[in-house]
N, C-alpha and C positions, 0 to 999 in steps of 0.2 A: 353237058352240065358237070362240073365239076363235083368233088365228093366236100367239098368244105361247103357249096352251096346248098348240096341237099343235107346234111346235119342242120345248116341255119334252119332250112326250110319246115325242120321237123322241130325242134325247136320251139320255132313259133308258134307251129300249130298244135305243139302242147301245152303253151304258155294261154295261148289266146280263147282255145277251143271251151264252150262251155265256163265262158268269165265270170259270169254273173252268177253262175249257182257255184263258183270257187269262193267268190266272194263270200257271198251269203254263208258259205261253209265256215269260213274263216271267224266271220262274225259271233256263230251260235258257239262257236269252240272257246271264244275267247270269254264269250258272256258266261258259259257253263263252268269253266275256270274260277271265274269271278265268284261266281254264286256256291260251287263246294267248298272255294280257301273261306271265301268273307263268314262262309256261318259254321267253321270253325271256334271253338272255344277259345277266348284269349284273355287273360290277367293280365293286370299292372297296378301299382301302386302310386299314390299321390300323397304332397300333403298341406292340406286346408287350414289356411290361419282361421280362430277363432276370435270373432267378439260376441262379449259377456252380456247381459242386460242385467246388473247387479240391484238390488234391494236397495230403494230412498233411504235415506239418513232417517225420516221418521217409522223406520220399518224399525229402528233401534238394533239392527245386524247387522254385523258385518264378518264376510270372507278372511277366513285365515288360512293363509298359504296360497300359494302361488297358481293361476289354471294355467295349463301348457299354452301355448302363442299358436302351436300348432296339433291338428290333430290327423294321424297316418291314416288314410281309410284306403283298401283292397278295392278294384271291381274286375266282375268278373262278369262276360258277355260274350257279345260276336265281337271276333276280333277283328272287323272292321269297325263297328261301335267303338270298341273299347280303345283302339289308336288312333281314333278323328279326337278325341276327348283331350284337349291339350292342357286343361288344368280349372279347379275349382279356385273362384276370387276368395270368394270367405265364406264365411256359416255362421251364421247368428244363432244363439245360443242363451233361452229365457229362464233368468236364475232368480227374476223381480218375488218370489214365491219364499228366496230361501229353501233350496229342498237340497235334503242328503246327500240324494244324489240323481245324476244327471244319466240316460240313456241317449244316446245317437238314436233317432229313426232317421231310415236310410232317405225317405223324402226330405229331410230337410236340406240334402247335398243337390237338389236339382236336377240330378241326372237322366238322362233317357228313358221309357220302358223297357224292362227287358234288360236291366244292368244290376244286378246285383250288387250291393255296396257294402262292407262290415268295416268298421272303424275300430281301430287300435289305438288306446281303451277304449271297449263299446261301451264304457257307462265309467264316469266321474264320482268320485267319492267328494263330499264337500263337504268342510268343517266349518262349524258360523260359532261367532261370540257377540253376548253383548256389546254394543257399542258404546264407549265411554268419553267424556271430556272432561278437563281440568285444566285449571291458570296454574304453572309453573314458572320460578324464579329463572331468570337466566343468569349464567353463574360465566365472568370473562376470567378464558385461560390464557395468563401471560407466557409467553417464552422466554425465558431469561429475563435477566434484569436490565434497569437502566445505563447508561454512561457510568462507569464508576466515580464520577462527579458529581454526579445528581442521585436525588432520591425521591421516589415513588409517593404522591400526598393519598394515601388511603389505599383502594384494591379499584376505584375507578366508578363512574357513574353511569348506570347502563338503562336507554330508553329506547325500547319500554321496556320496563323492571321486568314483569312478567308477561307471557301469551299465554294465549290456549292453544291445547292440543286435541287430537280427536286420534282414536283407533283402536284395538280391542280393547278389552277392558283389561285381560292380565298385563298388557302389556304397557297401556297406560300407566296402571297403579304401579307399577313397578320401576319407574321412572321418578326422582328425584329432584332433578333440573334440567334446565336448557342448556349444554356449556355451547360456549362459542370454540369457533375454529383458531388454535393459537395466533397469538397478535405480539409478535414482535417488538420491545422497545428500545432496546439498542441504541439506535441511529437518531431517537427524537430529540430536539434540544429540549434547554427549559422551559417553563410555559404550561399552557393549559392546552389539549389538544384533542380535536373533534372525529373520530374513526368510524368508519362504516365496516365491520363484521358480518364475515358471515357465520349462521350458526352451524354444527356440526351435524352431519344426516344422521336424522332417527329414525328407531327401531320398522322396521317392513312394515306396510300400510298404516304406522301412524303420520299424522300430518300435522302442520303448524299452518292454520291456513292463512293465505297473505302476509307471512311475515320467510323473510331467506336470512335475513341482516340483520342486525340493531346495530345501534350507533352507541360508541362506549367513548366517554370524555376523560381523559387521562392529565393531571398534573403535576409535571415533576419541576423541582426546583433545587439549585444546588446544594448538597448534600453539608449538611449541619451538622456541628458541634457543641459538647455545654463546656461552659467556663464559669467555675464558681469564685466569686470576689467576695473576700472577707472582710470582716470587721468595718463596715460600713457605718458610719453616724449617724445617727435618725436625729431629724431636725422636726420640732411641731411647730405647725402652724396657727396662728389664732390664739397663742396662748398670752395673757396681757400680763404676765408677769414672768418671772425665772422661771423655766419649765423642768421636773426633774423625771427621765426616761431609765425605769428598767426594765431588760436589758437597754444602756445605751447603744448598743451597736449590734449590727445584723449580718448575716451571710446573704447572698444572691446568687442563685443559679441563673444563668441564660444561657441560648441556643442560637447558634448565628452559624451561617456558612463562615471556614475558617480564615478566609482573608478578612471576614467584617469582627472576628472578632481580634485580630491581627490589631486591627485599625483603633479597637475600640479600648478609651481613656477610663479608667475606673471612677475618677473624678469627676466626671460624668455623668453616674451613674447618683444620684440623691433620693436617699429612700425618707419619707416623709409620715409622719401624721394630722390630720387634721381633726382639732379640736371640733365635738358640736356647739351648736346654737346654744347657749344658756349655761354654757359648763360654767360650772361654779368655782372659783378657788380655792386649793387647797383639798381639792375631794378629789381622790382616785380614783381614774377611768381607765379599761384597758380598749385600746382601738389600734384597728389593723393597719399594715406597716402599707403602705405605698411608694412604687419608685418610681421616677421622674428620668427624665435623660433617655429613653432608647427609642429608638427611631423605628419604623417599620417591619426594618428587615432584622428585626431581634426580638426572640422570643422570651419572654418572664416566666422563667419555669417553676421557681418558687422561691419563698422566703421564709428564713430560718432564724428566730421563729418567726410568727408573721404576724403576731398582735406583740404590743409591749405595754406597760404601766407607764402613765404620765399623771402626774400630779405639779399643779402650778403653785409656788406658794404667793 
């Protein structure tokens, strides 16, 4: 027998010899292993988003300032415990009472026996206010101005005029109006025109409830001019005999975009009196100057002066 055969042979017979209680040895070595590391001490940290259950609207409180989204909590166990633990979903957290403040107890996290749990802050400071509401005007902030063509008829017609609001009480009353988000008109032609606005985001926890937008109606039309025409004749009507007018003659101011009044004839323009019912002759009445002639798009801004004396003889 060769010397390479007899090493195999020994070999074997120490691999082979008493398998079953190697085996078994093997086993109790590895289990015992398991059982000194596993019930070692082991930390880690996690961190647990929070939902609130906050106090009804008819509770008349409400939460001022912010509760964290998350809260840090430590645990501390067997550190096979502590890294099978891959993560807490959430923690509900009952605040329907309004209280001061809030303590963590560590069953609220769910976790194991035997796991020690402290949360970083173990305990919530909470500030409450009255809860208030009120209808506020909403007030539209233009950007710039129109076409320098046109011009702007009033500051705009905004529905709905006013909402309500809801959220603390300081913070409420300390509010003024609603403005809207700047609205642009630049670019609009003339015309009357229908705008969906959004409003501008208010103060932390106050709300506008059901309302983001209003609709603000804007009309702009070409930008006008006055032209004053003098010395006008006042003509009466109704009078049944020679009529005599002081002052005979009047001023007229109007206001037109400046191509209409480009266009527009003075001669055209007839400023009138009309006698009443039963006037008598010969007896002096004074009565208000009326002019005749201007079409729509011209405005009658006044008359100087705007009664005159007629006497018929």
């Amino acid at each position: 027998m060769t010397a390479e055969a007899t090493i195999a042979q020994r070999v074997k017979r120490i691999v082979l010899e008493n398998l079953g209680l190697k085996v078994f040895s093997l086993i109790v070595s590895i289990a015992l292993f398991t059982v000194v590391h596993g019930s070692e001490s082991g930390q880690r940290s996690l961190y647990v988003p929070l939902v609130a259950m906050l106090p009804p609207e008819s509770s008349g409180k409400i939460l001022v300032g912010d509760l964290p989204e998350k809260v840090k909590i430590t645990l501390t166990g067997s550190r096979s415990v502590v890294n099978s633990i891959n993560g807490v979903d959430s923690v509900q957290i009952d605040l329907t009472n309004a209280p001061r403040t809030f303590t963590f107890d560590p069953k609220l996290f769910g976790l194991p026996t035997g796991i020690d749990v402290q949360a970083i802050p173990a305990t919530l400071t909470l500030d409450w206010e009255p809860r208030e509401e009120r209808k506020l005007p909403v007030r539209v902030q233009l950007a710039g101005g129109p076409d320098p063509s046109l011009e702007l008829i009033g500051r705009g017609t905004v529905t709905p005029s006013k909402l309500l609001v809801k959220g603390p009480r300081a913070s409420v009353e300390a509010m003024n109006d609603l403005p809207t988000d700047l609205l642009t008109i630049s670019a609009l032609p003339a015309g009357t025109h229908r705008l969906r606005v959004p409003l501008l985001a208010m103060p932390t926890q106050v709300t506008c409830p059901g309302a983001s937008e209003v609709t603000v109606e804007i009309t702009l039309q070409p930008k006008s001019e006055q032209r004053r025409m003098k010395h006008l004749t006042v003509a009466a009507l109704g009078a049944t005999g020679p009529a005599t007018i002081r002052p005979p003659h009047v001023d007229v101011l109007v206001s037109a975009p400046e191509r209409t009044l480009d266009d527009l004839d003075p001669e055209h323009i007839v400023p009138i009196v009309e006698l009443p019912d039963g006037f008598r002759d010969g007896q002096p009445i004074s009565v208000a100057v009326q002019i005749r002639g201007l079409d729509e798009s011209i405005t009658l801004v006044r008359v100087d002066p705007p009664e005159v004396l007629v006497r018929v003889r």
